[in-house]
DSSP file (Angstrom, degrees, kcal/mol; ACC not computed):
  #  RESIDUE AA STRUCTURE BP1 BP2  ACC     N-H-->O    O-->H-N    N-H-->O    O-->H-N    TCO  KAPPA ALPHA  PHI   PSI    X-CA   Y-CA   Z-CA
    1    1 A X              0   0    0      0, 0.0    85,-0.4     0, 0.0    90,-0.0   0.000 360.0 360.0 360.0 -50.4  -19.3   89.7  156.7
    2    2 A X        -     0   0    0      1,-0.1    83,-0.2    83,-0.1     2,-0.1  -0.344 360.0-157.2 -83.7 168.4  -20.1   93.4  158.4
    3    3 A X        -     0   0    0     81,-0.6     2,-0.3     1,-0.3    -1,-0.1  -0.131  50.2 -25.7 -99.8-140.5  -23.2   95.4  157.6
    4    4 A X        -     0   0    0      1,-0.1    80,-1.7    79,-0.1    -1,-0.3  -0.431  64.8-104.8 -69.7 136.9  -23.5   98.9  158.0
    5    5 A X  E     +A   83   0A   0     -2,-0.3    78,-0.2    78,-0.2    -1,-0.1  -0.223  35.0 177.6 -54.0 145.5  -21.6  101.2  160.3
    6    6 A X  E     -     0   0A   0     76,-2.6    47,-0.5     1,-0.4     2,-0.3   0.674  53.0  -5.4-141.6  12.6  -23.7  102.0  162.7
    7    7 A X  E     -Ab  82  53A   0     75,-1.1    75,-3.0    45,-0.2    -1,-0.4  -0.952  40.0-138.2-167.2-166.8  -21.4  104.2  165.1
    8    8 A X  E     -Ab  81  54A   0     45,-2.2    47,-3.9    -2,-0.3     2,-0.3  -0.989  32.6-139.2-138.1 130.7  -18.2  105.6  166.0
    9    9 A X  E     - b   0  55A   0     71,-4.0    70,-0.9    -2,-0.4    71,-0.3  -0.747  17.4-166.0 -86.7 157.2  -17.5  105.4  170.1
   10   10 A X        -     0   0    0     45,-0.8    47,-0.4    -2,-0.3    68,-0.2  -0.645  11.8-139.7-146.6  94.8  -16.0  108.4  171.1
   11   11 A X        +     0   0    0     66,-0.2    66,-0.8    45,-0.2     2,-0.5   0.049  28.9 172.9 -32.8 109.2  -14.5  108.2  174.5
   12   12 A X        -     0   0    0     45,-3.5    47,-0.5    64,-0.2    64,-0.2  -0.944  42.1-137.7-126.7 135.6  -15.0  111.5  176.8
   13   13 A X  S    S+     0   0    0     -2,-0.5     2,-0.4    62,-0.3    -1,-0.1   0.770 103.2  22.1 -64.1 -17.5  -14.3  112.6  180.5
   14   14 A X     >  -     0   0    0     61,-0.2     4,-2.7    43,-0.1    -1,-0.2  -0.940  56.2-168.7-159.4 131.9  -17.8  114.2  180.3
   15   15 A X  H  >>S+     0   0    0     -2,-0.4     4,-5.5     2,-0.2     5,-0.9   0.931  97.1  57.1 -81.0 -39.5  -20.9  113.5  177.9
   16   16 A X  H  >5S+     0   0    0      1,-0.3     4,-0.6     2,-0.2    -1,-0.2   0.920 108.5  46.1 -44.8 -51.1  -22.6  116.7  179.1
   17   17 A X  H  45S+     0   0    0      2,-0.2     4,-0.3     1,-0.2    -1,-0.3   0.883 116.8  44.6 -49.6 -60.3  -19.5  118.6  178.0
   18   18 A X  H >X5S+     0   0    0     -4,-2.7     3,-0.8     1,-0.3     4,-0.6   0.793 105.4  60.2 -87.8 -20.9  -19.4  116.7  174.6
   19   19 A X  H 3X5S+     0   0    0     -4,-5.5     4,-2.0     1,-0.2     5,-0.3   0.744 102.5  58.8 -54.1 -20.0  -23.3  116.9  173.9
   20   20 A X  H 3X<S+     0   0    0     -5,-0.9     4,-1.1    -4,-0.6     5,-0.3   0.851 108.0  37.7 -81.1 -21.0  -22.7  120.5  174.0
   21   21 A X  H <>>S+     0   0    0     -3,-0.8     5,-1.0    -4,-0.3     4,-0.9   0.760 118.9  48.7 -85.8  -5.8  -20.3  120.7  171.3
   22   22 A X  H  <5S+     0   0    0     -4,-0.6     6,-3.0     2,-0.2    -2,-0.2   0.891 115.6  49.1 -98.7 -60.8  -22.2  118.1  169.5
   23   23 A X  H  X5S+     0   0    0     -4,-2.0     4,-2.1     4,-0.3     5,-0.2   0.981 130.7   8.7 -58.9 -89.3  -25.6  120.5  170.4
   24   24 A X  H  <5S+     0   0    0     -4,-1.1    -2,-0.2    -5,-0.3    -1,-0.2   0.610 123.6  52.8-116.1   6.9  -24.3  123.8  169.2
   25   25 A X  T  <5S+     0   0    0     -4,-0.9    -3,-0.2    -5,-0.3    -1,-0.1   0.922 132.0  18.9 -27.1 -72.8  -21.0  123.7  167.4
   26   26 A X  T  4<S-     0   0    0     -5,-1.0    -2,-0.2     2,-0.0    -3,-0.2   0.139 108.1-122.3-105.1  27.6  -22.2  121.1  165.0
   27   27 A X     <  +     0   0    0     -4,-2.1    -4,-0.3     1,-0.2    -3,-0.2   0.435  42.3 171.1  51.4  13.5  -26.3  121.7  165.5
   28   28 A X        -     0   0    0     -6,-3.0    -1,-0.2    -5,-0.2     3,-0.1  -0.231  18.6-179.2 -54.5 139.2  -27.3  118.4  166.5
   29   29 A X        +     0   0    0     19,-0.3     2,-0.9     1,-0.1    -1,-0.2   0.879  68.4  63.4 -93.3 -47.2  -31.0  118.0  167.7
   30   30 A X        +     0   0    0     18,-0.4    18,-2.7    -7,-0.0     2,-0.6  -0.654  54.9 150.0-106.3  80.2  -31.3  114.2  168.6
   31   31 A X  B     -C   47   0A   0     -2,-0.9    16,-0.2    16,-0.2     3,-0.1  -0.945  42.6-133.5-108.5 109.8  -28.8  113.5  171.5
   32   32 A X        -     0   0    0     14,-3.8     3,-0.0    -2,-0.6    16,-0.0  -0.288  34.8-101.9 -45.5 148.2  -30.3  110.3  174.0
   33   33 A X        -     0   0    0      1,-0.1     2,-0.8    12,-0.1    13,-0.2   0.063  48.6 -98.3 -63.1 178.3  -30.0  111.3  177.7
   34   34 A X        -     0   0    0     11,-0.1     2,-0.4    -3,-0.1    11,-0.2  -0.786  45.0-168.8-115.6 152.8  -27.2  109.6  179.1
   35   35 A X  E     -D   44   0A   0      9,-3.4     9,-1.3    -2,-0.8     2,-0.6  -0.909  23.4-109.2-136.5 155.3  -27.6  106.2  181.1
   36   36 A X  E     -D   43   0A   0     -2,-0.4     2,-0.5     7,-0.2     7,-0.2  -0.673  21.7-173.6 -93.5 125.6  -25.5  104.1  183.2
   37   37 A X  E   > +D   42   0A   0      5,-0.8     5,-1.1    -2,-0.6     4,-0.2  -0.956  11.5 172.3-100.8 105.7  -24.2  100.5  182.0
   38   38 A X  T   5S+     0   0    0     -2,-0.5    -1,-0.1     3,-0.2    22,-0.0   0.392  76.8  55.8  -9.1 -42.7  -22.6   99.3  184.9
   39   39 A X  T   5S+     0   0    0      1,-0.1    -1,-0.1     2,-0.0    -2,-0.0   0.271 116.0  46.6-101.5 -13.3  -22.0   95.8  183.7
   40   40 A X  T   5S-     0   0    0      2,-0.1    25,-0.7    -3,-0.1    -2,-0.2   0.570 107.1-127.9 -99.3 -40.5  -20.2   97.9  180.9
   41   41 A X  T   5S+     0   0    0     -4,-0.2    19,-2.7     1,-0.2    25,-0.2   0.444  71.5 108.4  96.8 -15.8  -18.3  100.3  183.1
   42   42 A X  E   < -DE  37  59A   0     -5,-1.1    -5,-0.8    17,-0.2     2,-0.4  -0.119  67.4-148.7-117.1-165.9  -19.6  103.2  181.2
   43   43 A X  E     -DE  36  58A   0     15,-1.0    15,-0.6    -7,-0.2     2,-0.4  -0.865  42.5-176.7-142.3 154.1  -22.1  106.1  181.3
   44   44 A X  E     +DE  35  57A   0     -9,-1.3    -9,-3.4    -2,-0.4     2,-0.3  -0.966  14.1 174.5-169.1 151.6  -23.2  106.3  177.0
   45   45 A X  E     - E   0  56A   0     11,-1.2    11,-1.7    -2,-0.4     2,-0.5  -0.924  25.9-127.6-157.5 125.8  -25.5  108.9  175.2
   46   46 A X  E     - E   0  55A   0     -2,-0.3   -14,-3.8     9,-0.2     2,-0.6  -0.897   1.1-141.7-114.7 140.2  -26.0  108.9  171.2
   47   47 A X  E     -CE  31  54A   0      7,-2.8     7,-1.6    -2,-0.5     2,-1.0  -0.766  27.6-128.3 -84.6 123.1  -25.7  111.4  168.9
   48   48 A X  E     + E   0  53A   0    -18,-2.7   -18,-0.4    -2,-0.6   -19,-0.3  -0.681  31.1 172.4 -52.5  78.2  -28.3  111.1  166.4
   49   49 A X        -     0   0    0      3,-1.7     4,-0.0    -2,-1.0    -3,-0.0  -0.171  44.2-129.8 -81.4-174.7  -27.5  111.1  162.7
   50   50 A X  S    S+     0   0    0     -2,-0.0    -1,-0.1     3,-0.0     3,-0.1   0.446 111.8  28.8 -98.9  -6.1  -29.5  110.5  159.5
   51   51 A X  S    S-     0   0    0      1,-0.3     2,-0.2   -45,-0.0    89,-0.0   0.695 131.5 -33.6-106.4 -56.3  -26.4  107.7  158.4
   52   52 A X        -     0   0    0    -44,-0.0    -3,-1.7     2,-0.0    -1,-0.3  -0.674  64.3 -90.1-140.4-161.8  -25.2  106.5  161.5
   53   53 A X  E     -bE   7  48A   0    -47,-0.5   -45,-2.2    -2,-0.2     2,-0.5  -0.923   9.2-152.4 -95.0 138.3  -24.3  107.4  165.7
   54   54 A X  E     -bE   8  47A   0     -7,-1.6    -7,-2.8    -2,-0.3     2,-1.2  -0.981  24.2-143.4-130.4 155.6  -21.8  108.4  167.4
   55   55 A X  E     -bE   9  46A   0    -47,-3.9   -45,-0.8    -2,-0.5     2,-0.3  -0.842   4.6-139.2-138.7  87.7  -21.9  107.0  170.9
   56   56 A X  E     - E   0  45A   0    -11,-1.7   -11,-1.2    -2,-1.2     2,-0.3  -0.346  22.6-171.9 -23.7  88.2  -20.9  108.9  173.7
   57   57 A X  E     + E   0  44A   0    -47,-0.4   -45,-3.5    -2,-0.3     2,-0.3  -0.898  10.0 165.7-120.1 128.6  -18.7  106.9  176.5
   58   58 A X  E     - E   0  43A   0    -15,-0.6   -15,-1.0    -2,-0.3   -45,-0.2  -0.945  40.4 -87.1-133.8 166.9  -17.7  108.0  179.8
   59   59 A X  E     - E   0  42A   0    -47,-0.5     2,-0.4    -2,-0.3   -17,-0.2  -0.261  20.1-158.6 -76.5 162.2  -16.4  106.1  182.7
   60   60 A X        -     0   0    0    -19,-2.7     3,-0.2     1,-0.4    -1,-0.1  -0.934  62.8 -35.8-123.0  89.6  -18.4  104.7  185.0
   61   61 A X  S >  S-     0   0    0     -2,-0.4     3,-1.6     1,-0.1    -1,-0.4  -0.021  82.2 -55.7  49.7-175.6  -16.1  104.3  188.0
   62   62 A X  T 3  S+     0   0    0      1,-0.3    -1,-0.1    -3,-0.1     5,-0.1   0.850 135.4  40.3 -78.8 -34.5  -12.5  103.6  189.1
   63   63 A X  T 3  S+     0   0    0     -3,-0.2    -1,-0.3     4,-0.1    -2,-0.1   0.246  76.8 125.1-107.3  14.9  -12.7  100.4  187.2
   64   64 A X  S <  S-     0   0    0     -3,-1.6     4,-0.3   -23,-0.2     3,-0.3  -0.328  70.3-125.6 -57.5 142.4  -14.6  101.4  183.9
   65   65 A X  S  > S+     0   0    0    -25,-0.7     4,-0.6     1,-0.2    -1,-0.1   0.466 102.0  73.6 -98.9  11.8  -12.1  100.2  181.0
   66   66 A X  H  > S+     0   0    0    -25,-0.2     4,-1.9     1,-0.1     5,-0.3   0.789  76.1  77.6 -62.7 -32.6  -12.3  104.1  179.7
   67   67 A X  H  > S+     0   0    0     -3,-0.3     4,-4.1    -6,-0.2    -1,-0.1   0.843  89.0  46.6 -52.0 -47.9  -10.5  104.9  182.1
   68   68 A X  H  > S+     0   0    0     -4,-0.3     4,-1.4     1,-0.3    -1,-0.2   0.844 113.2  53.7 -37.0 -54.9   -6.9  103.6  180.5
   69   69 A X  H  X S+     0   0    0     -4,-0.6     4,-1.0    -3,-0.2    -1,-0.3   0.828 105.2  47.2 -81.0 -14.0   -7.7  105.1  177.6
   70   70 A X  H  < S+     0   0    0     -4,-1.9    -2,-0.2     2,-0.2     6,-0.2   0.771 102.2  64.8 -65.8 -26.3   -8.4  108.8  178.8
   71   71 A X  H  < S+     0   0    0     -4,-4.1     3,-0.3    -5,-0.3    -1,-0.2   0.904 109.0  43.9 -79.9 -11.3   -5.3  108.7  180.8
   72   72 A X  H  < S+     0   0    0     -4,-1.4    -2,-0.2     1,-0.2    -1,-0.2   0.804 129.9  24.1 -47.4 -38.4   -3.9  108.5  177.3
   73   73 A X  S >< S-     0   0    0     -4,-1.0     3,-3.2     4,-0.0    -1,-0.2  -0.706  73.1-175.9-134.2  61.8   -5.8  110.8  176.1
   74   74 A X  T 3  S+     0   0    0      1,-0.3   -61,-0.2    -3,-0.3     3,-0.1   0.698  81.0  44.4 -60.0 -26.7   -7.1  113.1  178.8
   75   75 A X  T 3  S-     0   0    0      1,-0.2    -1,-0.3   -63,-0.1   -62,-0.3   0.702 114.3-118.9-101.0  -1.5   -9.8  115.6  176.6
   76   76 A X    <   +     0   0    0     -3,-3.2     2,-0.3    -6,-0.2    -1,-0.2  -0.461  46.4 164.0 132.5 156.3  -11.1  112.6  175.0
   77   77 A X        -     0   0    0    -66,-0.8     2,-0.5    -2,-0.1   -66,-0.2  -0.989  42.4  -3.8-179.1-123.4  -11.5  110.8  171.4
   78   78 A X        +     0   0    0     -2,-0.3   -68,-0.2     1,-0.2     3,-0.1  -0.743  43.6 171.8-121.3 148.3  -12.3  107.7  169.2
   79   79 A X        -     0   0    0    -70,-0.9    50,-0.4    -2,-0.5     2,-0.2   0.985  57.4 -20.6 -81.0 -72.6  -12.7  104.7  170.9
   80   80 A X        -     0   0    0    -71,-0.3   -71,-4.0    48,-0.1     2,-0.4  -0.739  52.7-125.8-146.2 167.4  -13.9  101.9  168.7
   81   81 A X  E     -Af   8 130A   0     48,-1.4    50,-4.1    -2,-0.2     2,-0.6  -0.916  26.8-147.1-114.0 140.1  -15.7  101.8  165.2
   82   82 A X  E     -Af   7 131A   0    -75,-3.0   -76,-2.6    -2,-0.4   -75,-1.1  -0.945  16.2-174.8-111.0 100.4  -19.4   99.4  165.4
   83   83 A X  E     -Af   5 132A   0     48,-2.2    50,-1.7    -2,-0.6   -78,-0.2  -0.849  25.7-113.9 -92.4 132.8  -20.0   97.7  162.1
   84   84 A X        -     0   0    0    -80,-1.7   -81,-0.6    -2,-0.3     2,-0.2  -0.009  31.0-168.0  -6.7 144.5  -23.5   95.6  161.9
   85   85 A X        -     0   0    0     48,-0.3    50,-2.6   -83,-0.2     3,-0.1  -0.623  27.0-145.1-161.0 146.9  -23.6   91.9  161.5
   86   86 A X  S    S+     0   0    0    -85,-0.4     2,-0.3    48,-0.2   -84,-0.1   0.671  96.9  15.8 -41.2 -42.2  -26.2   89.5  160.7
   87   87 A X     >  -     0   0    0     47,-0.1     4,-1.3     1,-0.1     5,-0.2  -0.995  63.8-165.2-152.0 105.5  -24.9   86.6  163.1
   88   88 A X  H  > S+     0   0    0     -2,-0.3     4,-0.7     1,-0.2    -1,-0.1   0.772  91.2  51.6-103.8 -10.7  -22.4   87.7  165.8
   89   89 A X  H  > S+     0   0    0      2,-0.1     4,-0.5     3,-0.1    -1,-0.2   0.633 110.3  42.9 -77.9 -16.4  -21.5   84.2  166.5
   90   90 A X  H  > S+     0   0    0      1,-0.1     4,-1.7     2,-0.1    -2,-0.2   0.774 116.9  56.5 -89.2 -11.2  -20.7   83.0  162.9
   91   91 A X  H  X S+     0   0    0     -4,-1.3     4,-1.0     2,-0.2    -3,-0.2   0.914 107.3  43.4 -77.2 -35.8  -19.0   86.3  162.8
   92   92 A X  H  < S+     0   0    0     -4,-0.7    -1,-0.2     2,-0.2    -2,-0.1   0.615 108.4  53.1 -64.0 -25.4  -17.1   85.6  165.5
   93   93 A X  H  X S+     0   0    0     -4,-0.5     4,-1.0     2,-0.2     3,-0.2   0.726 116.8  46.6 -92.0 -19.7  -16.0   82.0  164.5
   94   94 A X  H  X S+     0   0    0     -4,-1.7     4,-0.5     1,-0.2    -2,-0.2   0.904 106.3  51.9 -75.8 -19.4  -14.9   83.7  161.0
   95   95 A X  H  <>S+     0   0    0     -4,-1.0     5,-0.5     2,-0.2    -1,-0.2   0.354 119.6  40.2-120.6 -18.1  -13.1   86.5  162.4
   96   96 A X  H >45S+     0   0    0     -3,-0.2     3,-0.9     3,-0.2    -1,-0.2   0.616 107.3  55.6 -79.3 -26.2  -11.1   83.6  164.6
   97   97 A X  H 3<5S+     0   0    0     -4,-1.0    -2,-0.2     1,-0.3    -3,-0.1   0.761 106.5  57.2 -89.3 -14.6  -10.6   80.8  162.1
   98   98 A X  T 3<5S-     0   0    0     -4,-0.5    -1,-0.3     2,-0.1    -3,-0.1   0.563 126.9-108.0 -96.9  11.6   -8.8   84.0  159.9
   99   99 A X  T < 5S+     0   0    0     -3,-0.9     2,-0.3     1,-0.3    -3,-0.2   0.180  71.8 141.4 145.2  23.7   -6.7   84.2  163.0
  100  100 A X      < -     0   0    0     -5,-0.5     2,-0.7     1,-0.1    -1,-0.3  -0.621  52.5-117.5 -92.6 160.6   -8.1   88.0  165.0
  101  101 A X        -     0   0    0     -2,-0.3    20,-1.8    20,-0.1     2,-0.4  -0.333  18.5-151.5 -78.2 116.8   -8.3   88.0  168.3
  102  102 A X  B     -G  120   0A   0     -2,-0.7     2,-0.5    18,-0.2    18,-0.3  -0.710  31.2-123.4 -84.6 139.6  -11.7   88.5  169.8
  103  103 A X    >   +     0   0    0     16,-6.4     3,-0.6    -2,-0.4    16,-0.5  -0.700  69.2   8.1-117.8 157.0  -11.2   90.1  173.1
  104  104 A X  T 3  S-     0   0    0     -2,-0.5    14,-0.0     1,-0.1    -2,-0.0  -0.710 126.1 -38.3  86.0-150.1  -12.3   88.8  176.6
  105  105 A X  T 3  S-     0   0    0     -2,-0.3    -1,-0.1     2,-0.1     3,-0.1   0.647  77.9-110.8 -47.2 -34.7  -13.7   85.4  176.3
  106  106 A X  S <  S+     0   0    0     -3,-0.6    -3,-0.1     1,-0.4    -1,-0.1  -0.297  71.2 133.8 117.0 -66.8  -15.5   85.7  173.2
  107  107 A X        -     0   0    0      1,-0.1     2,-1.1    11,-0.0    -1,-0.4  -0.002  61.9-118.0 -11.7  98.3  -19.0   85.5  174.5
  108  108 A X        -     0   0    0     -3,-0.1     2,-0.3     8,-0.1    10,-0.2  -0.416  35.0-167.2 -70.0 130.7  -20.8   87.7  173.2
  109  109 A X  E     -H  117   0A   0      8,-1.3     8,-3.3    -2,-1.1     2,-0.3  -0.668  30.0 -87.9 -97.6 152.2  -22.3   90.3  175.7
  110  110 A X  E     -H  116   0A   0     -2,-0.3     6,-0.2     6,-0.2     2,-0.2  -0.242  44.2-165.8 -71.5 137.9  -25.1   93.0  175.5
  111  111 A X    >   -     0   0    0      4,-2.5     3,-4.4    -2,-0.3     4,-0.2  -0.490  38.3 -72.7 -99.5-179.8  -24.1   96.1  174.3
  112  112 A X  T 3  S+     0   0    0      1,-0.3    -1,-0.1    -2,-0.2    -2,-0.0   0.744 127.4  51.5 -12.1 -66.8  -25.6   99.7  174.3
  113  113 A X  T 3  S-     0   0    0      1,-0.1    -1,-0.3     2,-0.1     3,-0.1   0.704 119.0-111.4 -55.5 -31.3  -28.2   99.1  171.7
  114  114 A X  S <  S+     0   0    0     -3,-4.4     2,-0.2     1,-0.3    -2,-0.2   0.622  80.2 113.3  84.3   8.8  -29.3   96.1  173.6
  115  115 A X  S    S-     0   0    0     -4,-0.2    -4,-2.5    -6,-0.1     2,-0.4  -0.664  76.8 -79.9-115.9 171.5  -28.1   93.6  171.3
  116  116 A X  E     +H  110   0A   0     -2,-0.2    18,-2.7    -6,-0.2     2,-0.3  -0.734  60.2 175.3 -89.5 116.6  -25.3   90.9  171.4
  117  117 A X  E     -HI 109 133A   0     -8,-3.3    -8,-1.3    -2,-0.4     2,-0.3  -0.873  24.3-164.2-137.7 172.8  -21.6   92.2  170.7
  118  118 A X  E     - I   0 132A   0     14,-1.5    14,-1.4    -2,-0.3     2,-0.2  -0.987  17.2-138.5-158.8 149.4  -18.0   91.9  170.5
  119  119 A X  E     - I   0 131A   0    -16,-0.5   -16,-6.4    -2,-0.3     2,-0.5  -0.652  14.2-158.0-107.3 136.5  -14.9   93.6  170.4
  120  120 A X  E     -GI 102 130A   0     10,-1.5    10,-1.9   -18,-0.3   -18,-0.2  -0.960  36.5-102.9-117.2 119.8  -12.0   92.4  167.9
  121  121 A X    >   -     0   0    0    -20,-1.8     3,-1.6    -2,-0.5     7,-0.2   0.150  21.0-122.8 -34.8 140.0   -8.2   93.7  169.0
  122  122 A X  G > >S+     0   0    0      1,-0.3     3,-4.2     2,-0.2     5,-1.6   0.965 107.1  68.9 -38.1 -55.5   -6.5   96.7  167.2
  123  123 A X  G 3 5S+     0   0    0      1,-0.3    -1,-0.3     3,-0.2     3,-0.2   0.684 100.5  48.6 -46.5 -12.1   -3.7   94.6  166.4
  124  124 A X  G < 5S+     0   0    0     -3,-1.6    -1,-0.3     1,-0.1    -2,-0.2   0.327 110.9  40.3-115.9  -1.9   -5.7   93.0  164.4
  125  125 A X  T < 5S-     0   0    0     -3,-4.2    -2,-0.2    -5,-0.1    -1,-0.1  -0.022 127.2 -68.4-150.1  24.3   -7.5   95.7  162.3
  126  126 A X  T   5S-     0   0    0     -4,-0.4    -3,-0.2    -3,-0.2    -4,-0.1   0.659  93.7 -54.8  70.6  22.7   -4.9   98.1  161.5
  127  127 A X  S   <S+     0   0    0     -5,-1.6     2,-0.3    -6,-0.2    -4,-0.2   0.871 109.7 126.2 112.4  53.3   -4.4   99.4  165.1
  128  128 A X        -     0   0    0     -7,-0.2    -1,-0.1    -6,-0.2    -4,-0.1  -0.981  63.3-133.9-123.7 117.8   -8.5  100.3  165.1
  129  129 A X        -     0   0    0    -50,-0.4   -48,-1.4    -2,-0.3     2,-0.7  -0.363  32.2-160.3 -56.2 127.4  -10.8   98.6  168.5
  130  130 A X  E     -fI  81 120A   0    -10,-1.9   -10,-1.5   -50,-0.2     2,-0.4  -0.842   4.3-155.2-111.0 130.7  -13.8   97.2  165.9
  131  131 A X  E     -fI  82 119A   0    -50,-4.1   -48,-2.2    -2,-0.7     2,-0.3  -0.973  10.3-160.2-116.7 139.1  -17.4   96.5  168.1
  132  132 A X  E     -fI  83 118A   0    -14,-1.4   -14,-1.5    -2,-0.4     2,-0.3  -0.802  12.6-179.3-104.8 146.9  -19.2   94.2  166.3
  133  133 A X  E     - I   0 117A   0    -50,-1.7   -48,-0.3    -2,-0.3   -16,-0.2  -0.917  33.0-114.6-178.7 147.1  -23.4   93.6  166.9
  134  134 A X        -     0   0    0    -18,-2.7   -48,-0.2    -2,-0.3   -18,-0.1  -0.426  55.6 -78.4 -79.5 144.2  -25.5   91.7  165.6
  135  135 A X        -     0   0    0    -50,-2.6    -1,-0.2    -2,-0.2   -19,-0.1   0.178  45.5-127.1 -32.7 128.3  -28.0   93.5  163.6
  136  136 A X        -     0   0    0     -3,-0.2     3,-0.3     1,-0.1    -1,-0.1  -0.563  15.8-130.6 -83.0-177.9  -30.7   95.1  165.9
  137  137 A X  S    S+     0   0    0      1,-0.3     2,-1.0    -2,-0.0    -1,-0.1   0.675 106.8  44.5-106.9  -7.3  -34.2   94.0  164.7
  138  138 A X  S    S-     0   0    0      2,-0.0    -1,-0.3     0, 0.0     2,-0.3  -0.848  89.0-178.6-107.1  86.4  -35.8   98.0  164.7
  139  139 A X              0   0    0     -2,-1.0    -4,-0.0    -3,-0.3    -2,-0.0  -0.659 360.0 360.0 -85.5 150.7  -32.4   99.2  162.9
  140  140 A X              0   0    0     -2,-0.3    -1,-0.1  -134,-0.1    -2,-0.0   0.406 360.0 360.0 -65.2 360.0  -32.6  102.9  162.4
């Protein structure tokens, strides 16, 4: 069913903060600016690999749904793993009919990338949030 990973979210109180370890800790060159999703909740900036992303999320107001997890986890870490898929509605009717929970409605919505996704519960995946999205069509 999945393709390729194609990031790892990693939940921060400040992107600025975490491009910077990102930037000259680990050398990275190719960090997107960071932009507001709104309809998301979030603020989001990717780090640029040669394999995959890892995809900077910070809240976006009181009622961003980062927020819950940072007050777990106040300096920050990883959110969700994003696998590829072909088809994010047949994925979604397999990934029910083997009995995980897709969370919110189900619908898929546009994510980050600009493509159609959805999030499958922890409980359900060995206590890891999985984003699914359907293949973009200029994949990296």
């Amino acid at each position: 069913m999945i393709g390729k990973l194609n990031h790892v979210g990693i939940a921060t109180p400040s992107i600025e903060q975490s491009c910077k370890l990102y930037r000259d800790i680990l050398g990275v060159t190719d960090i997107t600016e960071r932009r507001a999703l709104p309809e998301q909740g979030v603020w989001v900036s990717f780090v640029n690999l040669p394999n995959a992303q890892v995809e900077l999320i910070e809240p976006y107001g009181a009622d961003s749904p980062i927020n819950a997890f940072l007050e777990k986890n106040p300096r920050g870490g990883q959110h969700h793993v994003c696998f590829e898929v072909a088809d994010i509605l047949v994925a979604r009717d397999e990934l029910r009919a083997k009995g995980a929970t897709v969370l919110g409605t189900g619908e898929p919505r546009i994510g980050a990338h600009g493509v159609p996704v959805i999030f499958v519960h922890p409980k359900d995946m060995g206590g890891v949030l999985v984003e699914l999205m359907q293949t973009p069509t200029d994949a990296h």
